[in-house]
PDB file of the backbone (N, CA, C, O) and the ligand in Angstrom, with CONECT records:
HET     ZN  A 101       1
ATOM      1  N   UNK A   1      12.831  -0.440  -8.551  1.00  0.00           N
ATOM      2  CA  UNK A   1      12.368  -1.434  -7.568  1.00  0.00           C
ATOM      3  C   UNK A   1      10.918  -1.813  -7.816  1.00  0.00           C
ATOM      4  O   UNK A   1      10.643  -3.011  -7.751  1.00  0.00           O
ATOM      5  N   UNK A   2       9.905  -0.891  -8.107  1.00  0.00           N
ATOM      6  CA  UNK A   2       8.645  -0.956  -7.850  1.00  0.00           C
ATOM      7  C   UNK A   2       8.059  -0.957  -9.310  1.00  0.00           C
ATOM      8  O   UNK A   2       6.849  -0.901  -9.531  1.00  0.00           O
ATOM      9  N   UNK A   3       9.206  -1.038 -10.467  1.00  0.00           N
ATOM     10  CA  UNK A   3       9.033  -0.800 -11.749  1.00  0.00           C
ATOM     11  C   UNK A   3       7.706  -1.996 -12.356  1.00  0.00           C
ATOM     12  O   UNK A   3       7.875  -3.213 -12.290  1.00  0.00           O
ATOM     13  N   UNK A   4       6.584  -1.432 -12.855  1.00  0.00           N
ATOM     14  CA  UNK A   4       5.957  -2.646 -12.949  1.00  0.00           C
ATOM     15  C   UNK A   4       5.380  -4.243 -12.106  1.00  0.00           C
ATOM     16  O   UNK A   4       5.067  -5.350 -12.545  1.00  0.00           O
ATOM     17  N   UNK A   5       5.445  -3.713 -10.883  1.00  0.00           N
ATOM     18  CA  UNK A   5       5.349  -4.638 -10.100  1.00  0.00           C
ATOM     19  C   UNK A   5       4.293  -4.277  -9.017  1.00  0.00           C
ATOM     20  O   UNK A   5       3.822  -3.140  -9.043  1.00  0.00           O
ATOM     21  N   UNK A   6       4.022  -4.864  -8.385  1.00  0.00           N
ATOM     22  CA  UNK A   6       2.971  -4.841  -7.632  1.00  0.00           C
ATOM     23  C   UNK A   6       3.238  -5.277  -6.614  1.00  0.00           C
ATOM     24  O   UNK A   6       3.310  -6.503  -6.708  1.00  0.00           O
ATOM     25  N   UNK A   7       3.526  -4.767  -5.185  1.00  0.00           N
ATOM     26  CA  UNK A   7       4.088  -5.068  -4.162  1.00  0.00           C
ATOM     27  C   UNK A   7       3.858  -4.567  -2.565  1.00  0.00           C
ATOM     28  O   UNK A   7       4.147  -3.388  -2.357  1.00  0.00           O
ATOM     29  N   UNK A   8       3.362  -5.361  -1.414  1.00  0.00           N
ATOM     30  CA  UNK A   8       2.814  -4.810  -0.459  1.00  0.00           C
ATOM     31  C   UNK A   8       4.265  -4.620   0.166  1.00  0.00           C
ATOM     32  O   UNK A   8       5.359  -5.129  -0.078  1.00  0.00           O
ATOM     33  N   UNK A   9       3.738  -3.523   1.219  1.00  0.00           N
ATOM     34  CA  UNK A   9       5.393  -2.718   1.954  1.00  0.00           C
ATOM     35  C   UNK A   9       6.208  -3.200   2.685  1.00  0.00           C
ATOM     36  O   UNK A   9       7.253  -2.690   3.091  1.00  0.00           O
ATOM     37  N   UNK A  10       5.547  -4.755   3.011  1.00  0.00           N
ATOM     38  CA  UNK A  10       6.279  -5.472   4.108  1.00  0.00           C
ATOM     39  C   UNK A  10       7.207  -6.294   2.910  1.00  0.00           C
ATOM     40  O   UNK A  10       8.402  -6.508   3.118  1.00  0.00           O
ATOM     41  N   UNK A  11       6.748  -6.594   2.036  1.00  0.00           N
ATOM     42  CA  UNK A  11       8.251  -7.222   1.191  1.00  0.00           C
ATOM     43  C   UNK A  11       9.015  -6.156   0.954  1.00  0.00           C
ATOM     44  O   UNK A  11      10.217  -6.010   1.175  1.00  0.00           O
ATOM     45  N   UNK A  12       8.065  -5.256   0.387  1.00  0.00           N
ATOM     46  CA  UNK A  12       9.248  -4.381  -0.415  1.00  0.00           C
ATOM     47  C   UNK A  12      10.577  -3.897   1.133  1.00  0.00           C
ATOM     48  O   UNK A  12      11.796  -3.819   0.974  1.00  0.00           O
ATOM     49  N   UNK A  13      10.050  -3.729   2.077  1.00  0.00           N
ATOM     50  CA  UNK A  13      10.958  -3.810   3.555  1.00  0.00           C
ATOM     51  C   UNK A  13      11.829  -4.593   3.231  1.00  0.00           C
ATOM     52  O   UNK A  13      13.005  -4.232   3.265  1.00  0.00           O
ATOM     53  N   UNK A  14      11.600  -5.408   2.976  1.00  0.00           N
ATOM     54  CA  UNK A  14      12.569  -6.878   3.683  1.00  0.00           C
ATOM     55  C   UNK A  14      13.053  -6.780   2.334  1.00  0.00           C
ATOM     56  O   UNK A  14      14.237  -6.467   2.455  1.00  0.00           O
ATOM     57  N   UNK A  15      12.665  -6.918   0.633  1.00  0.00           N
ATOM     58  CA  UNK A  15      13.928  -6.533  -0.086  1.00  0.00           C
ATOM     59  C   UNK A  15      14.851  -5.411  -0.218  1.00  0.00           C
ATOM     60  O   UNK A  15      16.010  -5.573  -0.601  1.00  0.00           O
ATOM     61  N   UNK A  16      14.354  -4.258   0.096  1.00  0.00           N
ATOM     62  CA  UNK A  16      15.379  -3.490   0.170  1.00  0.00           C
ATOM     63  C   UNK A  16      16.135  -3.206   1.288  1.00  0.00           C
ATOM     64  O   UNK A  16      16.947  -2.284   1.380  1.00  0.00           O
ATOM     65  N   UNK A  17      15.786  -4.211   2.340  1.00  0.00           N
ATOM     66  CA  UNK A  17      16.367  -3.820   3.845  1.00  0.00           C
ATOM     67  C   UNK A  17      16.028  -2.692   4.541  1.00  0.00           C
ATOM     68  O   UNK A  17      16.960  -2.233   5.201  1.00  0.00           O
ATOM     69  N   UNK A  18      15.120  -2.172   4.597  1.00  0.00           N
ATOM     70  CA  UNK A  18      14.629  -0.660   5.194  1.00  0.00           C
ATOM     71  C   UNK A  18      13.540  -1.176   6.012  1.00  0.00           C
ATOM     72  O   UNK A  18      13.001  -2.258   5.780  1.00  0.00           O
ATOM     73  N   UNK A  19      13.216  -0.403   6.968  1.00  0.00           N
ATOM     74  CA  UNK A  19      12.041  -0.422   7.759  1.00  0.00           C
ATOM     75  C   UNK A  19      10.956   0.048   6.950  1.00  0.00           C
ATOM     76  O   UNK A  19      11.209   0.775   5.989  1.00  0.00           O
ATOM     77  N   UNK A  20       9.841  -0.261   7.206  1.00  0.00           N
ATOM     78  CA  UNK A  20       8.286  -0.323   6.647  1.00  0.00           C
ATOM     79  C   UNK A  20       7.788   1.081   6.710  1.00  0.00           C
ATOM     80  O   UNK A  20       6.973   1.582   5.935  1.00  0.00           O
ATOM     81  N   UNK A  21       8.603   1.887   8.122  1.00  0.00           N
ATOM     82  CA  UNK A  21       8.207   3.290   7.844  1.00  0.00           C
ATOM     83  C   UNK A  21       8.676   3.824   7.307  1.00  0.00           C
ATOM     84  O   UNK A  21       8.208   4.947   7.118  1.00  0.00           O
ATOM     85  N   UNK A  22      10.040   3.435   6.595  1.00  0.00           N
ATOM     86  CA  UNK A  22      11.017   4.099   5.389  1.00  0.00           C
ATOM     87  C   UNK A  22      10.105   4.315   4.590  1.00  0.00           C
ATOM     88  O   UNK A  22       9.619   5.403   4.279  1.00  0.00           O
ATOM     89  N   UNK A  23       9.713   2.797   4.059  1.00  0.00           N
ATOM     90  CA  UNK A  23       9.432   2.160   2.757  1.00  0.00           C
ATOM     91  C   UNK A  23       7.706   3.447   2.537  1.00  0.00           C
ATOM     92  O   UNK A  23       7.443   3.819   1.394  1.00  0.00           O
ATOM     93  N   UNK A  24       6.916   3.856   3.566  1.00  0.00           N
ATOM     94  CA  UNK A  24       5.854   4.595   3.654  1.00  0.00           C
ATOM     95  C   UNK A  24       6.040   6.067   3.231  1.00  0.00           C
ATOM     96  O   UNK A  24       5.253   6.713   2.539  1.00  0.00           O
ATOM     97  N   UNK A  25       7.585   6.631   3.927  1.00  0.00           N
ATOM     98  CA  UNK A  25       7.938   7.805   3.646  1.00  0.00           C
ATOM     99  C   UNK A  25       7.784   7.802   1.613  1.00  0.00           C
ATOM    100  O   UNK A  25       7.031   8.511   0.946  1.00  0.00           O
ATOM    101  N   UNK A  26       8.674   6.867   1.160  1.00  0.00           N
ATOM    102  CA  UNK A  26       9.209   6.695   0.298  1.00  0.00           C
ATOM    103  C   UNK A  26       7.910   7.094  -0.951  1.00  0.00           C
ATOM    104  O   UNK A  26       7.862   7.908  -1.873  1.00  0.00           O
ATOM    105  N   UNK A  27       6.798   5.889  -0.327  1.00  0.00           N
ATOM    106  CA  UNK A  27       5.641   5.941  -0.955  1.00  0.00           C
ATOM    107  C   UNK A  27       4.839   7.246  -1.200  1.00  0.00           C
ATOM    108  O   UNK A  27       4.060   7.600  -2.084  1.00  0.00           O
ATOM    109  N   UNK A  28       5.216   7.690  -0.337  1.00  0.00           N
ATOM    110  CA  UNK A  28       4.315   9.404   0.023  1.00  0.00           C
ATOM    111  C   UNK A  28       4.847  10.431  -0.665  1.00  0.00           C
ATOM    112  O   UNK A  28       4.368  11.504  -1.032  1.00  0.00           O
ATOM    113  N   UNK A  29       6.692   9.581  -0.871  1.00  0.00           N
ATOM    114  CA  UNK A  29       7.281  10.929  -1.684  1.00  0.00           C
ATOM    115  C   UNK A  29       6.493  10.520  -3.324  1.00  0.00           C
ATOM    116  O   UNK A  29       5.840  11.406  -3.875  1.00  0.00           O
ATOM    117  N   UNK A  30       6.588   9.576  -3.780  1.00  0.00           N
ATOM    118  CA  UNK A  30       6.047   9.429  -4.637  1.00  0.00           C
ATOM    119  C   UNK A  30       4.497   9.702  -5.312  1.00  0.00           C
ATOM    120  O   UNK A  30       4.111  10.229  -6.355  1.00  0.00           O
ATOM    121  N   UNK A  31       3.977   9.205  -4.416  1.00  0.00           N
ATOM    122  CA  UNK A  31       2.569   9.804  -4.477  1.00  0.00           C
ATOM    123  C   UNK A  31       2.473  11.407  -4.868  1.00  0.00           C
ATOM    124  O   UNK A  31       1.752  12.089  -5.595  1.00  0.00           O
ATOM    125  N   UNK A  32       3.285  11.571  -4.231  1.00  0.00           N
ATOM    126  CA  UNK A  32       3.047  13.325  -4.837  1.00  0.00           C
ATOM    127  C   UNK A  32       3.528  13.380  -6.097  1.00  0.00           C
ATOM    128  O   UNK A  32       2.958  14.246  -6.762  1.00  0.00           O
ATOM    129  N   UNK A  33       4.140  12.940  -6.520  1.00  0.00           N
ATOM    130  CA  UNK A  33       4.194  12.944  -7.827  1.00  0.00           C
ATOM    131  C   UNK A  33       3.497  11.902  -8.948  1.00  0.00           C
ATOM    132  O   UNK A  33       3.990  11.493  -9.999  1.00  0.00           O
ATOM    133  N   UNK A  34       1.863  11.543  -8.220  1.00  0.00           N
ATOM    134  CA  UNK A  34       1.169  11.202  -8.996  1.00  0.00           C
ATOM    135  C   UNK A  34       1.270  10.012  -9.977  1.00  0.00           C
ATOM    136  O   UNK A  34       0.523   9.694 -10.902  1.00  0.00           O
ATOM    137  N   UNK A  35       2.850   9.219  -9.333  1.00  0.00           N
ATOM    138  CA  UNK A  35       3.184   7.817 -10.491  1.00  0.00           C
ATOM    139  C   UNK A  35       2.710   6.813  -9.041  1.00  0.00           C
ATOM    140  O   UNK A  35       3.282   5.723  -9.073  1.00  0.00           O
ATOM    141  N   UNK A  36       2.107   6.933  -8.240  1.00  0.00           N
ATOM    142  CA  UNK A  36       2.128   6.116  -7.148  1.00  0.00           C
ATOM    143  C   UNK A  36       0.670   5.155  -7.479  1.00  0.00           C
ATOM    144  O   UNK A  36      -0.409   5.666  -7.177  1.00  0.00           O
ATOM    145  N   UNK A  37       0.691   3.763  -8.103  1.00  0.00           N
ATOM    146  CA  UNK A  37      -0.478   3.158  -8.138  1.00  0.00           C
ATOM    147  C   UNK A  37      -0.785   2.119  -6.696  1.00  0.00           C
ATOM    148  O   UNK A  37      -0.213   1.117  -6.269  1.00  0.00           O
ATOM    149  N   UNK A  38      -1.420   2.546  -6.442  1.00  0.00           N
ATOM    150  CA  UNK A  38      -2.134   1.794  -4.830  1.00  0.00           C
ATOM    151  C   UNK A  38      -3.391   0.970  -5.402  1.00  0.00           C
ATOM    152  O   UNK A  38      -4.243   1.456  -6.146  1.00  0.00           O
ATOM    153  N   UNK A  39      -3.369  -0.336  -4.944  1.00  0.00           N
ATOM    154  CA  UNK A  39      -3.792  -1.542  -4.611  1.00  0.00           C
ATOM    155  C   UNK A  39      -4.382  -1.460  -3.180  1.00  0.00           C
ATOM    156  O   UNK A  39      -3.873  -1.768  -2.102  1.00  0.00           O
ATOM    157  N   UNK A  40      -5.841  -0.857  -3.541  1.00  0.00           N
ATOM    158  CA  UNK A  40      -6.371  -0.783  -2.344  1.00  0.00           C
ATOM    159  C   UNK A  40      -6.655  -1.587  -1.348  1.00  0.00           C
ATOM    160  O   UNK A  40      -7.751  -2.127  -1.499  1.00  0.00           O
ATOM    161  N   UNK A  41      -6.101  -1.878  -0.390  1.00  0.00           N
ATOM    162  CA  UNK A  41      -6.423  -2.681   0.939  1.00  0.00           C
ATOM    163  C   UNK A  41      -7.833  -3.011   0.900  1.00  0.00           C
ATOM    164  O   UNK A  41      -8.745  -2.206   0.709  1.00  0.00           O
ATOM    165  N   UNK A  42      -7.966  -4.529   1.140  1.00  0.00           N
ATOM    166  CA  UNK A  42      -9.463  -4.719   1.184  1.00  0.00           C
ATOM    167  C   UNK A  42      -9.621  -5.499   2.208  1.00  0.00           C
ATOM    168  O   UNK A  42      -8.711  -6.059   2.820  1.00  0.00           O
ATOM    169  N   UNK A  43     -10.762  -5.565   2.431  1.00  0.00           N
ATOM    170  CA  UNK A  43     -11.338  -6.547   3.678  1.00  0.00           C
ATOM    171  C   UNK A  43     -11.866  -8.312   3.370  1.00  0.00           C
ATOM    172  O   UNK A  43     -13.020  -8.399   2.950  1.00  0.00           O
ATOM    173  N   UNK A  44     -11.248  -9.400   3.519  1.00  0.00           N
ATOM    174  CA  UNK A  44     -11.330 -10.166   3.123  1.00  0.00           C
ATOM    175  C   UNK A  44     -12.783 -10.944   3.221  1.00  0.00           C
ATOM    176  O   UNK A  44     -13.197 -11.849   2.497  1.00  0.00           O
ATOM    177  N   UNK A  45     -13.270 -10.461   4.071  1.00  0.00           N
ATOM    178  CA  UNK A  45     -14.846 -10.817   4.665  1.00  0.00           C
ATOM    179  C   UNK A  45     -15.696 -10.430   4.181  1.00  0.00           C
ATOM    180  O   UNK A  45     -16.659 -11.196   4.142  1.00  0.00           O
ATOM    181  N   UNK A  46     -15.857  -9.051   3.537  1.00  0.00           N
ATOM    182  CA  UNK A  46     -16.796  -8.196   3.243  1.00  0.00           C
ATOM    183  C   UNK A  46     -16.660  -7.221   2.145  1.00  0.00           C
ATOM    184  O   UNK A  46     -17.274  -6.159   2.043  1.00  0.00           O
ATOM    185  N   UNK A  47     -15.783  -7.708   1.335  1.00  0.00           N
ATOM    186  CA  UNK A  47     -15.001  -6.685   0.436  1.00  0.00           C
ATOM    187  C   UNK A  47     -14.573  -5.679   0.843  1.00  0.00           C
ATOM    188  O   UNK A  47     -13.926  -4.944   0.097  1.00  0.00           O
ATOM    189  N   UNK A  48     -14.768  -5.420   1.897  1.00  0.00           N
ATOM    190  CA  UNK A  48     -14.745  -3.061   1.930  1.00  0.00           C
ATOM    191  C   UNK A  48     -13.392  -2.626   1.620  1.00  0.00           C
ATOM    192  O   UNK A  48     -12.386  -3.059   2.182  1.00  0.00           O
ATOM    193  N   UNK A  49     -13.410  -1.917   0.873  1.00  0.00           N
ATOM    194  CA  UNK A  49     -12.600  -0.962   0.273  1.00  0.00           C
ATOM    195  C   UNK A  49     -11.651   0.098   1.152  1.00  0.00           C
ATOM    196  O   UNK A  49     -12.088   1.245   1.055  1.00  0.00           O
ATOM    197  N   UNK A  50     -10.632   0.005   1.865  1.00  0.00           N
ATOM    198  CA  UNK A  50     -10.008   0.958   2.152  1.00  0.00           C
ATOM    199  C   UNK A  50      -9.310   2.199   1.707  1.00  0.00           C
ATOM    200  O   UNK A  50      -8.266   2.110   1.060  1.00  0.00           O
ATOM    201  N   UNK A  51      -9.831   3.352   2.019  1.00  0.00           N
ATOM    202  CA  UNK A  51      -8.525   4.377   1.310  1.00  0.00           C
ATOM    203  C   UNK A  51      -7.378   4.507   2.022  1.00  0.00           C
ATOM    204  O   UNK A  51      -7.225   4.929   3.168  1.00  0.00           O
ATOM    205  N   UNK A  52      -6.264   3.942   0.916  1.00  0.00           N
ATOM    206  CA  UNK A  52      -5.229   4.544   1.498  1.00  0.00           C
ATOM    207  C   UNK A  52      -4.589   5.635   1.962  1.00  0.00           C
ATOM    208  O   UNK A  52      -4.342   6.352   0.992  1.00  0.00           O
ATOM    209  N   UNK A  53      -4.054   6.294   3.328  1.00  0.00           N
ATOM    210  CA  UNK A  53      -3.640   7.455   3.155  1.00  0.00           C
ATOM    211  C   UNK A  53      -2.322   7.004   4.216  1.00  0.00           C
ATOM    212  O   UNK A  53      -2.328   6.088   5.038  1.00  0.00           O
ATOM    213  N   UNK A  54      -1.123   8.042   3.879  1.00  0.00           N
ATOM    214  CA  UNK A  54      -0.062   7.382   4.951  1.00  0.00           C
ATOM    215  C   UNK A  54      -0.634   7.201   6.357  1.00  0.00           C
ATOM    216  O   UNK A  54      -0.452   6.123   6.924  1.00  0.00           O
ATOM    217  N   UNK A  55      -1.445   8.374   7.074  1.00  0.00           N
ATOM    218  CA  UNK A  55      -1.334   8.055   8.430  1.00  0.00           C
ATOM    219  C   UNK A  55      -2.201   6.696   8.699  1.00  0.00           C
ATOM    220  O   UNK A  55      -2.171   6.387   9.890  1.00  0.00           O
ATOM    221  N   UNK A  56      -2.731   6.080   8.131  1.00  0.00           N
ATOM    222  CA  UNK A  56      -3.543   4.757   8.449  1.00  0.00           C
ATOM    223  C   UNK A  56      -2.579   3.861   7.485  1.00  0.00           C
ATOM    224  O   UNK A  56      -3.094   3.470   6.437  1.00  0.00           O
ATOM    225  N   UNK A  57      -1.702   3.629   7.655  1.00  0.00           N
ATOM    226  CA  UNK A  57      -0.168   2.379   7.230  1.00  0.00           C
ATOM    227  C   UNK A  57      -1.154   1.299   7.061  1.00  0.00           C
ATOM    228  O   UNK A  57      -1.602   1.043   5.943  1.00  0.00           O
ATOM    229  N   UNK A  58      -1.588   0.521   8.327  1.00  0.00           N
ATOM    230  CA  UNK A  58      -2.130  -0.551   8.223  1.00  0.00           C
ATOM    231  C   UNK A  58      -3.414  -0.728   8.929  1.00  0.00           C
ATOM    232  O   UNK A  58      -3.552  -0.800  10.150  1.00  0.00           O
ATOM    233  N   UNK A  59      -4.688  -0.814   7.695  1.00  0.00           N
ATOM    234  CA  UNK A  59      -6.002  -1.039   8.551  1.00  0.00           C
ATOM    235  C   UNK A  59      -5.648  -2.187   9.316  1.00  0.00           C
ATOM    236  O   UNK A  59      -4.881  -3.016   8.825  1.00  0.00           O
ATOM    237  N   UNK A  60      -6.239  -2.372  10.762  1.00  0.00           N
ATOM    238  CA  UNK A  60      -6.411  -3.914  11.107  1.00  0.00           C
ATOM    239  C   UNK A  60      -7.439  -4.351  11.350  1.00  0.00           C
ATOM    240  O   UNK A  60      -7.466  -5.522  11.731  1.00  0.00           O
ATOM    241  N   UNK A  61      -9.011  -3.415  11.201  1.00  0.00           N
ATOM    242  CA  UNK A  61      -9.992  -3.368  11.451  1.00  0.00           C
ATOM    243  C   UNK A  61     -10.903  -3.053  10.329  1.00  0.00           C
ATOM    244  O   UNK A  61     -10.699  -1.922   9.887  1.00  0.00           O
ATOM    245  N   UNK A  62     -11.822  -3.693   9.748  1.00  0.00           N
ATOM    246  CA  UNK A  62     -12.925  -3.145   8.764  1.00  0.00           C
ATOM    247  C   UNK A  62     -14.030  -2.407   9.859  1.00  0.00           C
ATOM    248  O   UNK A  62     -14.615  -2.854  10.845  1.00  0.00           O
ATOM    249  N   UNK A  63     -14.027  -1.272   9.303  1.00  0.00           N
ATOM    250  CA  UNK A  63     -15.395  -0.510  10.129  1.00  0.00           C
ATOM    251  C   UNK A  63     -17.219  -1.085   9.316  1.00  0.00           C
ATOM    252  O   UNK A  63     -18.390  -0.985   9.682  1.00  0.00           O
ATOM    253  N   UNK A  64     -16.661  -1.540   8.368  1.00  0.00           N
ATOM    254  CA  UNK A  64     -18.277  -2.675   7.973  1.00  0.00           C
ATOM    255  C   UNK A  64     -18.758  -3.071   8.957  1.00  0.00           C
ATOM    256  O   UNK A  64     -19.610  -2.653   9.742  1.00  0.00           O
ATOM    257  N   UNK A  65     -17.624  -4.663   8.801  1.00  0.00           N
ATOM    258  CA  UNK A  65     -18.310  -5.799   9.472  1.00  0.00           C
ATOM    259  C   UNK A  65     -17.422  -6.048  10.858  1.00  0.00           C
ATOM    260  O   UNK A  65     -17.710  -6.896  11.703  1.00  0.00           O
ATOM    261  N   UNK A  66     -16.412  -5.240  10.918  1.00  0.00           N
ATOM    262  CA  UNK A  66     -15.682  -5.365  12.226  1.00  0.00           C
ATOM    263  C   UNK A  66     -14.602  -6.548  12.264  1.00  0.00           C
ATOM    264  O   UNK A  66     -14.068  -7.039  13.258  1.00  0.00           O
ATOM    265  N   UNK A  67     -14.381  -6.953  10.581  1.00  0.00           N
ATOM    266  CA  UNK A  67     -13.681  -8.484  10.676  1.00  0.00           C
ATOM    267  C   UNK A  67     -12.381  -8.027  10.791  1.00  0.00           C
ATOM    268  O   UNK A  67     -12.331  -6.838  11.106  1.00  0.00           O
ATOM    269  N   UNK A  68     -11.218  -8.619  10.628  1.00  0.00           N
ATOM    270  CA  UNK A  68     -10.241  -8.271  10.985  1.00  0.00           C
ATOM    271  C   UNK A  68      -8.858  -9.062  10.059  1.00  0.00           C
ATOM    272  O   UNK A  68      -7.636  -9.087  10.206  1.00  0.00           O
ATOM    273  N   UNK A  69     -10.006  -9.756   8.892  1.00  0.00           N
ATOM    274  CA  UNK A  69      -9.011 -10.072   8.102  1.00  0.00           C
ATOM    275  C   UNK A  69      -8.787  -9.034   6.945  1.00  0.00           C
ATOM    276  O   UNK A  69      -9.599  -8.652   6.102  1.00  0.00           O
ATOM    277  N   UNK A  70      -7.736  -8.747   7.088  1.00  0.00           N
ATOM    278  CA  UNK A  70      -7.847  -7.450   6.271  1.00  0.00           C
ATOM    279  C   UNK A  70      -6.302  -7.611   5.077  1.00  0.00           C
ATOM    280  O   UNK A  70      -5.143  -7.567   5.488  1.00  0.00           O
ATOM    281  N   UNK A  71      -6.616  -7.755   3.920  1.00  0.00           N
ATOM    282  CA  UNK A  71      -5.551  -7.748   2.655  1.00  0.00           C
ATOM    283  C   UNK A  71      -4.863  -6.554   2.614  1.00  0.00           C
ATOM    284  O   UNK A  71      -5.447  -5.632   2.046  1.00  0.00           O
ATOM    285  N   UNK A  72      -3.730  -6.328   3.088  1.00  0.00           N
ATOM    286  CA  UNK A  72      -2.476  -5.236   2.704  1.00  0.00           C
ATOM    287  C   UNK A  72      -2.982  -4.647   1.960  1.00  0.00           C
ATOM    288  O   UNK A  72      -3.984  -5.156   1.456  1.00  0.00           O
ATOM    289  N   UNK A  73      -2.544  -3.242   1.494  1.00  0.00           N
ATOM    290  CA  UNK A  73      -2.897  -2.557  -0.080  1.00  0.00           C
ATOM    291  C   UNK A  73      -0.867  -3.078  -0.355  1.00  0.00           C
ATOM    292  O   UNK A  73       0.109  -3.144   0.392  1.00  0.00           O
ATOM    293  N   UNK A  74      -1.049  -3.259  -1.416  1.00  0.00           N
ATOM    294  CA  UNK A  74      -0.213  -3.466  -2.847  1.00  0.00           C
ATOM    295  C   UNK A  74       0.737  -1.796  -3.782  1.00  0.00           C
ATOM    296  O   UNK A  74       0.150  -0.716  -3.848  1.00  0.00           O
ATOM    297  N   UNK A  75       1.472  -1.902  -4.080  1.00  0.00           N
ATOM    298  CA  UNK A  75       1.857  -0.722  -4.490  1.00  0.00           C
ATOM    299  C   UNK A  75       2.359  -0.757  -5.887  1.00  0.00           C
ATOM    300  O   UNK A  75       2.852  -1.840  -6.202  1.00  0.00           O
ATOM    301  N   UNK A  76       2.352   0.378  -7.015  1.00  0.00           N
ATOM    302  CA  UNK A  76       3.244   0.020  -7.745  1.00  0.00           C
ATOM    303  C   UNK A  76       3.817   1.600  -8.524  1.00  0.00           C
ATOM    304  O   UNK A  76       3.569   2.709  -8.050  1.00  0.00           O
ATOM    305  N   UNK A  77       4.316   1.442  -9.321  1.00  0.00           N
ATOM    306  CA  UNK A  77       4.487   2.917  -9.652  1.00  0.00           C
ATOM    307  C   UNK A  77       4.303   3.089 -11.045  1.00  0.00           C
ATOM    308  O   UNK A  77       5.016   2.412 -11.785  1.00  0.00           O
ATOM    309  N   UNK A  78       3.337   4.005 -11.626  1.00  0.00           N
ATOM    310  CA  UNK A  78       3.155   3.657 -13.306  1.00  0.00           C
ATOM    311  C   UNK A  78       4.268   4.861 -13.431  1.00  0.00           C
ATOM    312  O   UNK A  78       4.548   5.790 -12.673  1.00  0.00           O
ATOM    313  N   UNK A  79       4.917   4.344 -15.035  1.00  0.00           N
ATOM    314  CA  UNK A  79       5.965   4.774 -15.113  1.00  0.00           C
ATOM    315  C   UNK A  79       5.916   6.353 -16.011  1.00  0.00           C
ATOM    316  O   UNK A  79       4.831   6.603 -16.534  1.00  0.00           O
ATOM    317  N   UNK A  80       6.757   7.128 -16.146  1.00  0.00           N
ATOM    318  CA  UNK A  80       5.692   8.253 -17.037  1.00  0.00           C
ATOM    319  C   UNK A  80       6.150   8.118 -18.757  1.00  0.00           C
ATOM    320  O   UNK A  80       7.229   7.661 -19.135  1.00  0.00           O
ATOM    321  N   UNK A  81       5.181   8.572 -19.554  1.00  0.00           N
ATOM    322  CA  UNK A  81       5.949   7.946 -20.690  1.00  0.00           C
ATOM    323  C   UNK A  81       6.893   9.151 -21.247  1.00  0.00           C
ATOM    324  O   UNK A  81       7.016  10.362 -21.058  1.00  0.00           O
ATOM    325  N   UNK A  82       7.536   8.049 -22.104  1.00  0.00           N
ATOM    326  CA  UNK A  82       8.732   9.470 -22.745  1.00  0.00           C
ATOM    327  C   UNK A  82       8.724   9.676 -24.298  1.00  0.00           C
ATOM    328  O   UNK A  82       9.436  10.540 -24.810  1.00  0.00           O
TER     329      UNK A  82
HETATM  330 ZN    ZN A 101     -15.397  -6.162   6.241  1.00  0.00          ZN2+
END
């Protein structure tokens, strides 16, 4: 699904038909196994940099500048080589 691609969780939801907190579990299982590339959420106003971690799913707030336009983080999975 996530092969090479780059994809925020609300599509990847809606293509695979799962809820967004599936799609988070899913991410987390992966992450632990270290193929999980995250597209850090940024702040459209001010650049700031979010870290992703599951329990903060979705900033809606930059603690910078307090703006509130805030860019999804993106996901993808690097693949391992063989
Ligand atoms: Zn900001």
């Amino acid at each position: 699904m996530l092969d090479g691609r780059m994809l925020p969780a609300s599509v990847l939801s809606k293509q695979i038909g799962k809820p967004e907190k599936e799609i988070y579990y899913h991410l987390d299982q992966i992450k632990r196994t270290g193929q999980l590339v995250i597209h850090q959420a940024e702040c459209s106003d001010c650049g700031h940099l979010f870290k992703w971690r599951i329990k903060v799913q979705k900033p809606s707030r930059c603690p910078q500048c307090k703006g509130t336009h805030i860019e999804q983080p993106w996901f993808s999975v690097a693949l391992k080589e063989r």
